[in-house]
PQR file with spaces between the fields and no chain letter, atoms N, CA, C, O and H, PARSE charges and radii, in Angstrom:
ATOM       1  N    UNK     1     -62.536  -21.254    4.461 -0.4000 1.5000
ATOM       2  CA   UNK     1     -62.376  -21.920    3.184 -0.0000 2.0000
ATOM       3  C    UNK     1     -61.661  -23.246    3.431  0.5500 1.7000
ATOM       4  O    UNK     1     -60.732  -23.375    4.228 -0.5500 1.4000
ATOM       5  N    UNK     2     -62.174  -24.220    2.679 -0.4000 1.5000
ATOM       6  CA   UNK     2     -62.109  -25.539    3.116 -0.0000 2.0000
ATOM       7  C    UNK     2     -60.729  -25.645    2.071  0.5500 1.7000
ATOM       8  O    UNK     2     -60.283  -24.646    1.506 -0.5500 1.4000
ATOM       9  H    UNK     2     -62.929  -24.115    2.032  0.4000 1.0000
ATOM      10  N    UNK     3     -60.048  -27.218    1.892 -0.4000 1.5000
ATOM      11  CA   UNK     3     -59.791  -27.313    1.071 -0.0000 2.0000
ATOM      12  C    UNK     3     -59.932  -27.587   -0.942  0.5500 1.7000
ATOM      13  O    UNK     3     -59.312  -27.340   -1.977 -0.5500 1.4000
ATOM      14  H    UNK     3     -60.410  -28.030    2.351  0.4000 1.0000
ATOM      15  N    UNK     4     -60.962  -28.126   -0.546 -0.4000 1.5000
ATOM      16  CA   UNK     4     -61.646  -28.772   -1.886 -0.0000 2.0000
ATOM      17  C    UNK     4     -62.277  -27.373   -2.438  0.5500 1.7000
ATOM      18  O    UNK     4     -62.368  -27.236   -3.658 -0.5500 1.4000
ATOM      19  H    UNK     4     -61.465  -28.327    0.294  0.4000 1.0000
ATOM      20  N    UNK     5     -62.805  -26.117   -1.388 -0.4000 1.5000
ATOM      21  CA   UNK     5     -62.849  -24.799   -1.872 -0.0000 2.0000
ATOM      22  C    UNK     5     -61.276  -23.842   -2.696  0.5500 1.7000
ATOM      23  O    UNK     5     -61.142  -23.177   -3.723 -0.5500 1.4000
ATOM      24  H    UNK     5     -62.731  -26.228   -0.397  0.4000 1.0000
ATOM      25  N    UNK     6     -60.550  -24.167   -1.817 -0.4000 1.5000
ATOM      26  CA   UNK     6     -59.058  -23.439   -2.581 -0.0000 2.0000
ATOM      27  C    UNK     6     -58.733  -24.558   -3.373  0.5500 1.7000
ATOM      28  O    UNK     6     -57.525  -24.589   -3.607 -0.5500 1.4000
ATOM      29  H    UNK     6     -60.659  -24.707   -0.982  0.4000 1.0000
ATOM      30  N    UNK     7     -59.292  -25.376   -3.812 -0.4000 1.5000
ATOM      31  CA   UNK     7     -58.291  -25.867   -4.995 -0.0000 2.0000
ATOM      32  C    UNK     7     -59.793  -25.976   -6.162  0.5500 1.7000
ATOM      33  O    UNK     7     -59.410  -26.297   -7.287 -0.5500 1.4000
ATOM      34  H    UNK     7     -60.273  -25.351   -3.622  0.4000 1.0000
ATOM      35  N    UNK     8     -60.652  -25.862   -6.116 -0.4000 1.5000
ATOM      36  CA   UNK     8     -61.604  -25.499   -7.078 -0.0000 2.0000
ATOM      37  C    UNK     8     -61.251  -23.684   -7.770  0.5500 1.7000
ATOM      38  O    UNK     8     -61.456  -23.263   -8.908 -0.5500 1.4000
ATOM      39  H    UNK     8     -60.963  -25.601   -5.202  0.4000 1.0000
ATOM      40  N    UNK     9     -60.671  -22.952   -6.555 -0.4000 1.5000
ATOM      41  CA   UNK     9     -60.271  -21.457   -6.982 -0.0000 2.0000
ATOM      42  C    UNK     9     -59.319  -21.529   -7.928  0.5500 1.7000
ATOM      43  O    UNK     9     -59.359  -21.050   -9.061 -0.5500 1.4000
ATOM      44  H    UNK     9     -60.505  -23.293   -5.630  0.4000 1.0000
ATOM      45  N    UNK    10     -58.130  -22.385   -7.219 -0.4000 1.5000
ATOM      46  CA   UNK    10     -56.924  -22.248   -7.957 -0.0000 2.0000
ATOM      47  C    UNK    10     -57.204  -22.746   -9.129  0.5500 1.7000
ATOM      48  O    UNK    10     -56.523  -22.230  -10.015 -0.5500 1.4000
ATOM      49  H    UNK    10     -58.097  -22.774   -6.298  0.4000 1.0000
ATOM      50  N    UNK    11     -58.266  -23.908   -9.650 -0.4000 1.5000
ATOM      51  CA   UNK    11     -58.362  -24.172  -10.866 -0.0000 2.0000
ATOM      52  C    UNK    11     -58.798  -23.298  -11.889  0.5500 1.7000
ATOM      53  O    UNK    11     -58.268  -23.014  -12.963 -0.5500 1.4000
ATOM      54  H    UNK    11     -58.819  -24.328   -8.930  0.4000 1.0000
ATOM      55  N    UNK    12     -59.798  -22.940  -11.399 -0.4000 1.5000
ATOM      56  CA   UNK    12     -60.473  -21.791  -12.048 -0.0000 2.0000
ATOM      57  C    UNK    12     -59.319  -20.147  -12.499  0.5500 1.7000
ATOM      58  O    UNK    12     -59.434  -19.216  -13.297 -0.5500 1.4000
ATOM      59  H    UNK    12     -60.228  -23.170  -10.526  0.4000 1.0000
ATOM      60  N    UNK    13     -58.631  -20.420  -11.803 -0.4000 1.5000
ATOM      61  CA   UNK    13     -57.824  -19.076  -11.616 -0.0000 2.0000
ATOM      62  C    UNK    13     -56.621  -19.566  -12.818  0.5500 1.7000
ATOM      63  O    UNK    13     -56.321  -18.905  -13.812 -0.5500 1.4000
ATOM      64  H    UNK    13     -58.538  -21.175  -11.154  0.4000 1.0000
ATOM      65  N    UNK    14     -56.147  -20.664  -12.491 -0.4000 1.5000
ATOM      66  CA   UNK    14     -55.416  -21.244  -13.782 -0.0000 2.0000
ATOM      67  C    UNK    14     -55.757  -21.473  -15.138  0.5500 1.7000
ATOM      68  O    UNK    14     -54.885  -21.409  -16.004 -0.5500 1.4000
ATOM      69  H    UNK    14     -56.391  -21.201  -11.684  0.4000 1.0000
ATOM      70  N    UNK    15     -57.014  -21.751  -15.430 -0.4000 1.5000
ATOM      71  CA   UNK    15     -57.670  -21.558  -16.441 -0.0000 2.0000
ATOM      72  C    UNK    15     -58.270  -21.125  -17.193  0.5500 1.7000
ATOM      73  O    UNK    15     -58.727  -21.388  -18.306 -0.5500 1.4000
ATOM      74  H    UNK    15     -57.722  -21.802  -14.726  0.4000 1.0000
ATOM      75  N    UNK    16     -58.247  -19.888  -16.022 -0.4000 1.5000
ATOM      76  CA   UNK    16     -58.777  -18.505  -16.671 -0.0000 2.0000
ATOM      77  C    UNK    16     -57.476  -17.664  -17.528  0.5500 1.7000
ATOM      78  O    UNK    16     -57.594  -17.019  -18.570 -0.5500 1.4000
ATOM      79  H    UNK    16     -57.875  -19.675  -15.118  0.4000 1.0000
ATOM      80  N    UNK    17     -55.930  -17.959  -16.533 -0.4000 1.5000
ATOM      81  CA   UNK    17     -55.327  -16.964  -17.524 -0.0000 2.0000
ATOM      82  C    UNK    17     -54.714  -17.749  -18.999  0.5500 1.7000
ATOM      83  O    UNK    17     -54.163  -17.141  -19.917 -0.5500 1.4000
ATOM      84  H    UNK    17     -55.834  -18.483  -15.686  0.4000 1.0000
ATOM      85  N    UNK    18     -54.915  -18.929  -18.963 -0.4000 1.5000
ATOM      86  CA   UNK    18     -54.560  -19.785  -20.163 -0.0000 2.0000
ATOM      87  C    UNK    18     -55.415  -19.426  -21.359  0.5500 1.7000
ATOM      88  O    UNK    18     -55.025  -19.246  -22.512 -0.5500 1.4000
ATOM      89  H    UNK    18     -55.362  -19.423  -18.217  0.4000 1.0000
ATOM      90  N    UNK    19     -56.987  -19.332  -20.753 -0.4000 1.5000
ATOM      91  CA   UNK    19     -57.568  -18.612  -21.826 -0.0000 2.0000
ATOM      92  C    UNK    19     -57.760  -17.130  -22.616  0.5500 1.7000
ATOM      93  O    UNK    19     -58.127  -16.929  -23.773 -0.5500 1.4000
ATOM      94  H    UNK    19     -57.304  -19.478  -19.816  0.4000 1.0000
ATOM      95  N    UNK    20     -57.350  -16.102  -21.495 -0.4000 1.5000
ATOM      96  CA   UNK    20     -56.733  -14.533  -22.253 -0.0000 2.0000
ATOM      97  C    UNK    20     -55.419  -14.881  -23.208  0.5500 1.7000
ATOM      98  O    UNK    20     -54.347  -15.485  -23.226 -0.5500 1.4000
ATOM      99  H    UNK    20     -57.052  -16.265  -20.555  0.4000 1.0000
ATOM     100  N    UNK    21     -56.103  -14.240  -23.805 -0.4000 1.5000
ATOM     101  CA   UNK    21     -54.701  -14.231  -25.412 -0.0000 2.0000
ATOM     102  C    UNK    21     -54.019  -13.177  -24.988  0.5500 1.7000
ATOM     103  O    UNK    21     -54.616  -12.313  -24.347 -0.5500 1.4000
ATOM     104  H    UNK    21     -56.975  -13.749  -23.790  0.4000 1.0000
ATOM     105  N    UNK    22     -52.723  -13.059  -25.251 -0.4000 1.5000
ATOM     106  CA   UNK    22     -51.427  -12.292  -24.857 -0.0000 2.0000
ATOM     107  C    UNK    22     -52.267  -10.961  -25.607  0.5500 1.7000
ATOM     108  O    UNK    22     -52.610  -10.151  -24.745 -0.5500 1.4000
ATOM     109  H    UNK    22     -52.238  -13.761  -25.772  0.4000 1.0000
ATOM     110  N    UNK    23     -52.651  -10.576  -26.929 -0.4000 1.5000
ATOM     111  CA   UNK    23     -52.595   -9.256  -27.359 -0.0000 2.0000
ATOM     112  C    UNK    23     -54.059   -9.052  -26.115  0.5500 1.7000
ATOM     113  O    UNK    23     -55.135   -8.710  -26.606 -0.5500 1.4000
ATOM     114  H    UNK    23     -52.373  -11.234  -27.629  0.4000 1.0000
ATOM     115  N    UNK    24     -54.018   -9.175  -25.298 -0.4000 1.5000
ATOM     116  CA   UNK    24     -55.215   -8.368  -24.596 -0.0000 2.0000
ATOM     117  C    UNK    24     -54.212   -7.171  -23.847  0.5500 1.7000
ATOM     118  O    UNK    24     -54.731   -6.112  -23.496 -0.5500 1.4000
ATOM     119  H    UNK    24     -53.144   -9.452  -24.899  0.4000 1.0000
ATOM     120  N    UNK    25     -53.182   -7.346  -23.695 -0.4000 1.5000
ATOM     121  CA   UNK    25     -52.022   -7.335  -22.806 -0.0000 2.0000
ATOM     122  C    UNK    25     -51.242   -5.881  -23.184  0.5500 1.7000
ATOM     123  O    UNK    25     -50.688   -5.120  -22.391 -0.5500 1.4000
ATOM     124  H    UNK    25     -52.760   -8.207  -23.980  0.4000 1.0000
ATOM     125  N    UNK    26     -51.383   -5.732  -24.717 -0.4000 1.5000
ATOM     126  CA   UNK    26     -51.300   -4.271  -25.227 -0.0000 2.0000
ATOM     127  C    UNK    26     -51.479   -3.791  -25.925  0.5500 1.7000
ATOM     128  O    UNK    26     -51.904   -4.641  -26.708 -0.5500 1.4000
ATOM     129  H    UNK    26     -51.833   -6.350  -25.362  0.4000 1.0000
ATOM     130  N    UNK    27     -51.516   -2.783  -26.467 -0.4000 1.5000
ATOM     131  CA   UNK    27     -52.923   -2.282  -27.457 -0.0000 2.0000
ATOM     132  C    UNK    27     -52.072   -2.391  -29.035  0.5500 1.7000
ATOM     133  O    UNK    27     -50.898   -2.701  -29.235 -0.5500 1.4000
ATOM     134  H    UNK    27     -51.171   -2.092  -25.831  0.4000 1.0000
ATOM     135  N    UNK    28     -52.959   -2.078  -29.854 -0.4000 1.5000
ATOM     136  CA   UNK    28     -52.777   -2.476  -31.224 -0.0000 2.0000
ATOM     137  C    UNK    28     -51.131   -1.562  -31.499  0.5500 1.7000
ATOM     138  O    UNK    28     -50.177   -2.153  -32.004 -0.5500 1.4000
ATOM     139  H    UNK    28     -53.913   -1.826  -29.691  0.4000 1.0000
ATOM     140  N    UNK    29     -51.058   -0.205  -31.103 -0.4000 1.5000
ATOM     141  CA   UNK    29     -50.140    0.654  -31.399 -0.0000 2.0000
ATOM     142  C    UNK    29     -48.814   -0.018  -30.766  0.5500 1.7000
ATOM     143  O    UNK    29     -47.703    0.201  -31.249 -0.5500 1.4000
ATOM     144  H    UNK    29     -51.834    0.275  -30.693  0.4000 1.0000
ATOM     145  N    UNK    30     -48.978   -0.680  -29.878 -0.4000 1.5000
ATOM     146  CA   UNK    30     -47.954   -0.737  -29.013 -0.0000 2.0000
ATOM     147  C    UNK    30     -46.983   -2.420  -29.944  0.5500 1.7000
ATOM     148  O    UNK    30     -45.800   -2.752  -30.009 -0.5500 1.4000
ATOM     149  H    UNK    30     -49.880   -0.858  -29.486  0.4000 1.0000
ATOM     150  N    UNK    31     -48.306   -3.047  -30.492 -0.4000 1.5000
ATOM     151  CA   UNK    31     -48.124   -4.399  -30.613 -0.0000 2.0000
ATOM     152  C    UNK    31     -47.139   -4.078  -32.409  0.5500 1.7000
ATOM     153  O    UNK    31     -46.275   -4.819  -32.879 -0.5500 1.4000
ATOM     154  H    UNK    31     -49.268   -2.777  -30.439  0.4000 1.0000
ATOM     155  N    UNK    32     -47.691   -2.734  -33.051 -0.4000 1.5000
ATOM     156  CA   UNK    32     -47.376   -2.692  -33.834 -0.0000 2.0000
ATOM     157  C    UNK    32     -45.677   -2.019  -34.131  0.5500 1.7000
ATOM     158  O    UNK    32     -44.846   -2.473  -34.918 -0.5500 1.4000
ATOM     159  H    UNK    32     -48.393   -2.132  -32.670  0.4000 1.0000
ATOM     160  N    UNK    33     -45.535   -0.822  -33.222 -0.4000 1.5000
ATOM     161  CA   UNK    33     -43.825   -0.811  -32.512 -0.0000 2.0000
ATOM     162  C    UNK    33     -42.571   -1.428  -32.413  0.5500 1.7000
ATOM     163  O    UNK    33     -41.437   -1.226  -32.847 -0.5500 1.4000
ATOM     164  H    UNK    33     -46.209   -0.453  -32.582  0.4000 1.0000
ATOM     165  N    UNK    34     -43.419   -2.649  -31.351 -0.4000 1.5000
ATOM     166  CA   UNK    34     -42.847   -4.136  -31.065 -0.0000 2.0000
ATOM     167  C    UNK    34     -42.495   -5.021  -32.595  0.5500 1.7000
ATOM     168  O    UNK    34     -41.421   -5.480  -32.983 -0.5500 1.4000
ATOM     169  H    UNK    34     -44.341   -2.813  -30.998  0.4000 1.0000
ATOM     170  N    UNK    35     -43.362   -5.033  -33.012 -0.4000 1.5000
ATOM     171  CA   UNK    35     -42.792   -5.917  -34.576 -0.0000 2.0000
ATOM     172  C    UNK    35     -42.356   -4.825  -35.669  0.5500 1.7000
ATOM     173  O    UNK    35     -41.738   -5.303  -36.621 -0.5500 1.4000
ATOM     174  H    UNK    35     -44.235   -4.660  -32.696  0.4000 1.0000
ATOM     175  N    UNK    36     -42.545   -3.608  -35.691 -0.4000 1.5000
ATOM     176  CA   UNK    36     -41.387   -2.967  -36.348 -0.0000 2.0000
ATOM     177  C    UNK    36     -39.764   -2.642  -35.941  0.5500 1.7000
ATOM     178  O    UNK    36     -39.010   -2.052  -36.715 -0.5500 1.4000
ATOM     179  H    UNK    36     -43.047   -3.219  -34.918  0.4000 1.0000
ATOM     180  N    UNK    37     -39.497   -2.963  -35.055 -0.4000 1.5000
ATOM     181  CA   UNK    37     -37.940   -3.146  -34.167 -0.0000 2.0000
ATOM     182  C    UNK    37     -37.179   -4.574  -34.122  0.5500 1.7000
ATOM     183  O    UNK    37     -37.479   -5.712  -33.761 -0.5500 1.4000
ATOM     184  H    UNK    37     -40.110   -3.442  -34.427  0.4000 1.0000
ATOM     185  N    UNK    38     -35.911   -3.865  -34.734 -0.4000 1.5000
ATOM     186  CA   UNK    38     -34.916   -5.028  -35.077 -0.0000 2.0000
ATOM     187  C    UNK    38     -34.968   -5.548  -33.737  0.5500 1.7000
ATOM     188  O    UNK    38     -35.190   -4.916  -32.704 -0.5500 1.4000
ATOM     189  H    UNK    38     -35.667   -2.940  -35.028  0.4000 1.0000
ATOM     190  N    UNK    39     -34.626   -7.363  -33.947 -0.4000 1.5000
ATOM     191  CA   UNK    39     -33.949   -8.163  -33.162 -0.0000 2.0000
ATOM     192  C    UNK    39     -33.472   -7.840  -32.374  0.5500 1.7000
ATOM     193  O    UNK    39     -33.034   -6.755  -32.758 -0.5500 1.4000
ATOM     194  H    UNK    39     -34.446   -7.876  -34.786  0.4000 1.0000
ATOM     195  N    UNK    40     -32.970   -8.060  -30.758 -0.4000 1.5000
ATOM     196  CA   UNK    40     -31.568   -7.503  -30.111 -0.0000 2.0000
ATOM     197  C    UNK    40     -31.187   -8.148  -30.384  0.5500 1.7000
ATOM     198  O    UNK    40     -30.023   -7.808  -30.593 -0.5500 1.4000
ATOM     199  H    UNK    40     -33.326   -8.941  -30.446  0.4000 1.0000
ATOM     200  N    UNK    41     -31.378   -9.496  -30.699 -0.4000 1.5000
ATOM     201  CA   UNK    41     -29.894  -10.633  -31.545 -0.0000 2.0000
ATOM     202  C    UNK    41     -29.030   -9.850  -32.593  0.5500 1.7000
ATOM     203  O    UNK    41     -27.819   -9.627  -32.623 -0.5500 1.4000
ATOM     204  H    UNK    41     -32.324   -9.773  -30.529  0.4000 1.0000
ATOM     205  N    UNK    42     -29.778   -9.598  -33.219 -0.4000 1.5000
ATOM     206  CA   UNK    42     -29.359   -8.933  -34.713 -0.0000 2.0000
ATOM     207  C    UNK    42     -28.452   -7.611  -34.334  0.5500 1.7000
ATOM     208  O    UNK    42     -27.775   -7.119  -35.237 -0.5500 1.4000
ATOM     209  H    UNK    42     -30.762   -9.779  -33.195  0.4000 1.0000
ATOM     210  N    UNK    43     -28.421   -6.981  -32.919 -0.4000 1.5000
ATOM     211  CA   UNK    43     -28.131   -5.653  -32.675 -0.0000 2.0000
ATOM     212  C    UNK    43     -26.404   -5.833  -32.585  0.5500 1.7000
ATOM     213  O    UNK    43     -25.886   -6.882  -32.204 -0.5500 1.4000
ATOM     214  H    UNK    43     -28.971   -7.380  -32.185  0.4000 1.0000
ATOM     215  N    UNK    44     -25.787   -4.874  -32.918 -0.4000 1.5000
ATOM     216  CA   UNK    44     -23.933   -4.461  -32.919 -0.0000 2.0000
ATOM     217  C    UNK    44     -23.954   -4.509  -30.833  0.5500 1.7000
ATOM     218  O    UNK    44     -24.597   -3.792  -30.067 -0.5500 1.4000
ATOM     219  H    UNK    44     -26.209   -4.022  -33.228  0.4000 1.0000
ATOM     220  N    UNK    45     -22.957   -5.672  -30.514 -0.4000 1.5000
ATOM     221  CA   UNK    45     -22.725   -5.494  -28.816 -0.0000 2.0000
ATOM     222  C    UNK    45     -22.085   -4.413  -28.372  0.5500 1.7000
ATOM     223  O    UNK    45     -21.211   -3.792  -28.977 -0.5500 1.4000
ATOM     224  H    UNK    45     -22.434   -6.254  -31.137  0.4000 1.0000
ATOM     225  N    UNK    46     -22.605   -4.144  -27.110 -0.4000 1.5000
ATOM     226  CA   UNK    46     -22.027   -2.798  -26.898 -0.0000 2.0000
ATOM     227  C    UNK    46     -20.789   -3.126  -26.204  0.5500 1.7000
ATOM     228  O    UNK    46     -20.798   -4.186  -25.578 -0.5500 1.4000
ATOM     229  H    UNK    46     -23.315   -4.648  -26.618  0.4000 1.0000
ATOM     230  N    UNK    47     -19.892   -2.536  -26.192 -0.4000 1.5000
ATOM     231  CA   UNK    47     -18.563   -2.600  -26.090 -0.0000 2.0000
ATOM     232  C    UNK    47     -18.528   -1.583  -24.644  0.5500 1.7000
ATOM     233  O    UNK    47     -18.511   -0.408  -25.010 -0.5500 1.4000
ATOM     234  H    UNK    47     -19.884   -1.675  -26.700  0.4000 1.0000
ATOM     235  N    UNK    48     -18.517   -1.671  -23.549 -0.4000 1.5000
ATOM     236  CA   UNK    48     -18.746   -0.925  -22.457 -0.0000 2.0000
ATOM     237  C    UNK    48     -16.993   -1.398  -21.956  0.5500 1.7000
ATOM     238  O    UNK    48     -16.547   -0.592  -21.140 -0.5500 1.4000
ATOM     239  H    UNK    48     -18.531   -2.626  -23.251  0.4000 1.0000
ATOM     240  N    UNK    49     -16.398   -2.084  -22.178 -0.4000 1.5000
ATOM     241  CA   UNK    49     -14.663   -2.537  -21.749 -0.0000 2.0000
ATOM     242  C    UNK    49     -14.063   -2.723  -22.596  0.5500 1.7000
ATOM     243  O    UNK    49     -14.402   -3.194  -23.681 -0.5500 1.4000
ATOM     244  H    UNK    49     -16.761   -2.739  -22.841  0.4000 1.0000
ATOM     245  N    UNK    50     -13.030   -2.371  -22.233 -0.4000 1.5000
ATOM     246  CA   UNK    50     -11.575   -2.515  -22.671 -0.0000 2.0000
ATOM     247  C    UNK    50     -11.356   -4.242  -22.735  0.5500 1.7000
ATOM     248  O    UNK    50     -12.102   -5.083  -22.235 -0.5500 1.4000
ATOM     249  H    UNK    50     -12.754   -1.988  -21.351  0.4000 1.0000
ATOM     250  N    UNK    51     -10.433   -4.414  -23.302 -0.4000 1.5000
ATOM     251  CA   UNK    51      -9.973   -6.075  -23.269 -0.0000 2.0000
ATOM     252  C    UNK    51      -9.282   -5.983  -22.457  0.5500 1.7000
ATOM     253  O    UNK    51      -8.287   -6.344  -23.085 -0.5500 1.4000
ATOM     254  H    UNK    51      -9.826   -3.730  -23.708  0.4000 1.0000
ATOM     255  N    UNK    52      -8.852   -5.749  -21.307 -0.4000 1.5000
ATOM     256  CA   UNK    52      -7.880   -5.907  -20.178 -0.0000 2.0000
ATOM     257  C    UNK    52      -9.310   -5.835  -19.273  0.5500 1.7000
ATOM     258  O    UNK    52      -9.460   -6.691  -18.401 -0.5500 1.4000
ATOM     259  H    UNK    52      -9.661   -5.455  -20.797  0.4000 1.0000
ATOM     260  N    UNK    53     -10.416   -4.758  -19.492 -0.4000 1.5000
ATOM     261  CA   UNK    53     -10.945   -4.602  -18.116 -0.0000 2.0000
ATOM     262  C    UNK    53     -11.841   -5.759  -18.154  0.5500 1.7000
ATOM     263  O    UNK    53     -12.206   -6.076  -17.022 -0.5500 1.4000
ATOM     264  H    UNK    53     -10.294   -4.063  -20.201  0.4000 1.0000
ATOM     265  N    UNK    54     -12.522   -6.815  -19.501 -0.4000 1.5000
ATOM     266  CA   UNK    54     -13.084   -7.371  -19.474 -0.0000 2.0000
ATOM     267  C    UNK    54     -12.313   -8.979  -19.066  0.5500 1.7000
ATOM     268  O    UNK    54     -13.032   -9.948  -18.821 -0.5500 1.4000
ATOM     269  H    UNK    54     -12.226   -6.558  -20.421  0.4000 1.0000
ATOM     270  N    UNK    55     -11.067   -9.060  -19.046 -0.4000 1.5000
ATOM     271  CA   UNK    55     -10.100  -10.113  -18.426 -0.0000 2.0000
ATOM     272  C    UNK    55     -10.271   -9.794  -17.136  0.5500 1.7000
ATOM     273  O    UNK    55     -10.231  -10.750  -16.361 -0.5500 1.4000
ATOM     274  H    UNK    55     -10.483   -8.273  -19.245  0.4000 1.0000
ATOM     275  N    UNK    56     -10.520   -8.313  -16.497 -0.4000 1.5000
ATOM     276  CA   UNK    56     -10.771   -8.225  -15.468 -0.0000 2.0000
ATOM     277  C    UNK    56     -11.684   -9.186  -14.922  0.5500 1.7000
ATOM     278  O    UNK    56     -11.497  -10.164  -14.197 -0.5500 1.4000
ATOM     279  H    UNK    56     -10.552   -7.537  -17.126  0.4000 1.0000
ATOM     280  N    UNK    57     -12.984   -8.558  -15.568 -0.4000 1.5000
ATOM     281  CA   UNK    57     -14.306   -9.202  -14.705 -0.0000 2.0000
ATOM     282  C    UNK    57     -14.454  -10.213  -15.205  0.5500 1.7000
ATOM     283  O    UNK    57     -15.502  -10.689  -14.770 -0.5500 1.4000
ATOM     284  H    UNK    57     -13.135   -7.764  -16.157  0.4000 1.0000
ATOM     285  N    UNK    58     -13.920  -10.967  -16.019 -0.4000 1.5000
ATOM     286  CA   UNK    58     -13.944  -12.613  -16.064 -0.0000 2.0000
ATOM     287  C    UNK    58     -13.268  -13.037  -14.828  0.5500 1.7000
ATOM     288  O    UNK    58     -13.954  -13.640  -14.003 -0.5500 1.4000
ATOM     289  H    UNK    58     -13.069  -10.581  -16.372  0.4000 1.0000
ATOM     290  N    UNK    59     -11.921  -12.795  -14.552 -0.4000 1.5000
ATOM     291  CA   UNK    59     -11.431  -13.440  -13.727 -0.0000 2.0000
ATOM     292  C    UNK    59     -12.376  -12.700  -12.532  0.5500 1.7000
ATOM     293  O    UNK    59     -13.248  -13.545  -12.325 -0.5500 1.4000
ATOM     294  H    UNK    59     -11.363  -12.304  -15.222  0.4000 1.0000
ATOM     295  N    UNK    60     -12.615  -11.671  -11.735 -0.4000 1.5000
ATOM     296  CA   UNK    60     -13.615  -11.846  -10.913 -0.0000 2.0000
ATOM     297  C    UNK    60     -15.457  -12.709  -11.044  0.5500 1.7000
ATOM     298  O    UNK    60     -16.091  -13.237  -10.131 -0.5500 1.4000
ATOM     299  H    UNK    60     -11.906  -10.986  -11.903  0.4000 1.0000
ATOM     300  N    UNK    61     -15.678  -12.617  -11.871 -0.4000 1.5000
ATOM     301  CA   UNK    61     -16.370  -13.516  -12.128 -0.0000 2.0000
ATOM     302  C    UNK    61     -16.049  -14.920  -11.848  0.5500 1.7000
ATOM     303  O    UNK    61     -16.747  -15.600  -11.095 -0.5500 1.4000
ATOM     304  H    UNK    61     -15.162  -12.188  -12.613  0.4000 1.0000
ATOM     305  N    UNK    62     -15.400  -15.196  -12.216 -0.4000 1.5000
ATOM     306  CA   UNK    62     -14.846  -16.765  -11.951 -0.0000 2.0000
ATOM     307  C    UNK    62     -14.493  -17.063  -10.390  0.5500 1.7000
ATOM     308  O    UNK    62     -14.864  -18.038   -9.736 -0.5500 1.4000
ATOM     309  H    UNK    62     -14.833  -14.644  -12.828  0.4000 1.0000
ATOM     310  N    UNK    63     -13.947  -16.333  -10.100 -0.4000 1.5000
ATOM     311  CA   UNK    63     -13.687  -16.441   -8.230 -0.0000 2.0000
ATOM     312  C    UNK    63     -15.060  -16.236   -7.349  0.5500 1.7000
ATOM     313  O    UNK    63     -15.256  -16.809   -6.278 -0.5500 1.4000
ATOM     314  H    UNK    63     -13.645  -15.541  -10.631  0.4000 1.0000
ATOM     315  N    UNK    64     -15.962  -15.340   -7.966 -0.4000 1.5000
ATOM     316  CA   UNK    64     -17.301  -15.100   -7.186 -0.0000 2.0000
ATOM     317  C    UNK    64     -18.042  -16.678   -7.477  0.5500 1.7000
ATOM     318  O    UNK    64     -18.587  -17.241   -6.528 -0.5500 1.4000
ATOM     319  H    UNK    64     -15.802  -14.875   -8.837  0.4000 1.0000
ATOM     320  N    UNK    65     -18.020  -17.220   -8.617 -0.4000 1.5000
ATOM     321  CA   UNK    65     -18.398  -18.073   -9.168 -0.0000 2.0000
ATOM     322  C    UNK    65     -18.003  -19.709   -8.187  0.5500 1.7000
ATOM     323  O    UNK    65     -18.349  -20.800   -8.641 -0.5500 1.4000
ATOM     324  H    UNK    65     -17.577  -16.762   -9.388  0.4000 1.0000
């Protein structure tokens, strides 16, 4: 394969997935799930630390950083 052959592929290959529409991707039930479920924006944060342990991993954070 020449060059002017792999870059006629790659075009074709790029322009092929631009043209599949995302819902090919999952089925009607699945698509319908997905838009009945709150936001995770909208969701209460989960609280997994303490305020001391989360001063913790800031300050390690910051030194790894």
């Amino acid at each position: 394969m020449n060059r002017r052959d792999f870059l006629q592929c790659a075009a074709l290959l790029a322009a092929g997935a631009t043209v599949i529409p995302n819902t090919w991707s999952m089925s009607h039930e699945q698509a319908t799930f997905l838009a009945a479920q709150p936001d995770y924006i909208d969701r209460e944060p989960l609280n997994f630390f303490t305020g001391v342990q989360r001063a913790a991993v800031s300050a390690i954070a910051d030194q790894v950083i």
